[in-house]
N, C-alpha and C positions, 0 to 999 in steps of 0.2 A: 563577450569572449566565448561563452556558453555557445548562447546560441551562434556563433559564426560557425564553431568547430560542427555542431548540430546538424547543418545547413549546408554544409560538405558532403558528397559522397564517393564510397571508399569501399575498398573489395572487404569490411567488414559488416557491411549494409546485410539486412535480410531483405531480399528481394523478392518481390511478390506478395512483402506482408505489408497489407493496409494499415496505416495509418504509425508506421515507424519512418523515419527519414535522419538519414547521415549516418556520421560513425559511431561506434561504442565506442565510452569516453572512460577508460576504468579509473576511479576512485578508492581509495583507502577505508574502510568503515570497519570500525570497533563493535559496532553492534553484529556485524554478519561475521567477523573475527568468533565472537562470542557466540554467537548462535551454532556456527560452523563445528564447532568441539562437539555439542548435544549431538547434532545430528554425523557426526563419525563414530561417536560412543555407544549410541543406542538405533534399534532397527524398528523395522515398524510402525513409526510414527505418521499421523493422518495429520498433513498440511492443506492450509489454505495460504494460494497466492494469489493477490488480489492483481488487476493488470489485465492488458491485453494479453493475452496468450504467449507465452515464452518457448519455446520447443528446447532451446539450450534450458531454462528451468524444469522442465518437466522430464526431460535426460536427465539431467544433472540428479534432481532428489530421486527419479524410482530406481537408477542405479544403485544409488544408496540402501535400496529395499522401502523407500519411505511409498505413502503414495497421497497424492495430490488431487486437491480442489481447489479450481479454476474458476476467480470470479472476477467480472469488471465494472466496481459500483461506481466508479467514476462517468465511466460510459453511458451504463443505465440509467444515472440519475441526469444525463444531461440531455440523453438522448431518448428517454421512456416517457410515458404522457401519462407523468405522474402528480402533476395539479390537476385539482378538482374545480376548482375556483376560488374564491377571495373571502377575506372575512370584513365586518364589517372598519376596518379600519384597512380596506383595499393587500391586506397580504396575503400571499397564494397560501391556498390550504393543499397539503400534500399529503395523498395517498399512500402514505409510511408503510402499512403493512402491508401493501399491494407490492413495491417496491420490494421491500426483504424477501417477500416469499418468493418475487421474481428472480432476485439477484442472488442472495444466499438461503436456500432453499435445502437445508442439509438432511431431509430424510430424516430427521432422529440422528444421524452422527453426530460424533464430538469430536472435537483435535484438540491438536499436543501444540502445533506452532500457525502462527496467522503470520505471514509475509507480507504487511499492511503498506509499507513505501510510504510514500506519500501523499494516500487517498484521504485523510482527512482534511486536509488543507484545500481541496478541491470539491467537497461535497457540498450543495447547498446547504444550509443553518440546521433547519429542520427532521435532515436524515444523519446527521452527525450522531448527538448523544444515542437514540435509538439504533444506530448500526454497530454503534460499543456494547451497548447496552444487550443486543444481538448475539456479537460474537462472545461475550462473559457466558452468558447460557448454555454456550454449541460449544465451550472448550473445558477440558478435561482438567482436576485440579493439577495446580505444577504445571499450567499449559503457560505457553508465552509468544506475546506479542512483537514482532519488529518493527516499530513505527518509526518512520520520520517527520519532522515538522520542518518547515522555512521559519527561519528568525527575519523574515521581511517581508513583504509583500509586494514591493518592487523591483526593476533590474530582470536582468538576462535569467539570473540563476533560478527564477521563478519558472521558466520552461515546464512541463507537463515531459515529464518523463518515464521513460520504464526501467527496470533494474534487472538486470540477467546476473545469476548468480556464479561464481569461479569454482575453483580449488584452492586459491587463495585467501588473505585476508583483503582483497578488492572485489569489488560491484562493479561492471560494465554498466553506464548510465547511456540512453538511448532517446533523444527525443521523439515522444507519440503525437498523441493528436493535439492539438493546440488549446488544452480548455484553460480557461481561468482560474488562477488563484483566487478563492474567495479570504480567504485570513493567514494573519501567522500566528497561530499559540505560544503565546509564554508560557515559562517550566511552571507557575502554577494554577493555568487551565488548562494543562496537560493533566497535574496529578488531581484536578478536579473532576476530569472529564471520566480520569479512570478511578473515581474514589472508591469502588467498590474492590478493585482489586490489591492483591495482598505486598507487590512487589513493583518497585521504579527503579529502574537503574539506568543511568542517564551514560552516553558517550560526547567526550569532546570532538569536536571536529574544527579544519581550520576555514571549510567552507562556508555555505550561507543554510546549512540542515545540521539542526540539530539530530540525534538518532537515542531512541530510546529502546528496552527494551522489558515492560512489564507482562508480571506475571499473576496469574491466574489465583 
């Protein structure tokens, strides 16, 4: 069903942006509800949104007075020549810190909010816990995470999407480029993955993504 609506196009398209195709599908989510209130309360805060390039997100927060970093580790991890070669039990050895410094390369900044979507579930194995482990370092105490995870890893709803933010409590959902679902996280390799930090607050949802939203 997803992907049919996906797979449509409709005078909501961005046209001329590579690698988006069909219409925004807006969604309901309690995590961007919640996150939404922080960033109308407070000014100045340094985001990261993970994704293809959004123009509607990058309006949307520096209107707000916020300002934004732009990063797409889904892209780069699939698309950067970032194996080295194999280890003796034939699995690819990956250039991890070649990788981050490529992808998120923060200067010495720190931030307040990471717009994560649903880049984990789509990263190779190996640049996962090291890309959390990344942004824990680069964020500011009391900073917070948006992440989604799929509760499956089959079916339409696994589409590789991108998320443009409202003024509402909905997400315009957008299908990108076609990569693959590597995994789905249960809720506790999620609070494994984040055990360093201090805050899980979980959203229900009645789709197929769970949404969380930890904190720093």
């Amino acid at each position: 069903m997803l992907r049919n609506l996906f797979d449509r196009k409709g005078e909501n398209d961005d046209a001329g942006m590579q690698g988006y195709s069909g219409v925004k599908i807006p969604r309901h989510s309690g995590g961007w509800s919640a996150l939404r209130k922080r960033l109308q309360s407070e000014t100045g805060l340094r985001i990261i949104d993970a994704g293809m390039t959004s123009p509607n997100n990058i309006n949307h927060l520096t209107n707000q007075g916020h300002s934004i970093f732009l990063s797409d580790p889904v892209f780069e991890a699939c698309n950067g020549n970032w194996k080295t070669g194999e280890d003796e039990d034939g699995n690819p050895i990956w250039n991890v810190e070649g990788y981050l410094k490529q992808t998120l390369d923060f200067a010495g900044r720190t931030f307040d909010i990471v717009l994560l979507w649903t880049t984990l579930d789509y990263l190779p194995e190996p640049l996962v816990a090291p890309l959390v482990d990344h942004l824990f370092e680069a964020m500011n105490p009391g900073g917070q995470v948006l992440a989604f995870f799929h509760t499956r890893q089959k079916g339409d709803e696994t589409a590789y999407c991108r998320f443009h933010v409202t003024n509402s409590d909905n997400l315009d959902m957008q299908a990108a480029q076609p990569f693959i679902i590597q995994r789905a996280f249960t809720n506790r390799s999620i609070e494994k993955l984040f055990s360093r930090w201090s805050g899980f607050r979980q959203f229900l949802a009645k789709d197929a993504l769970s949404e969380v939203i930890i904190t720093r």
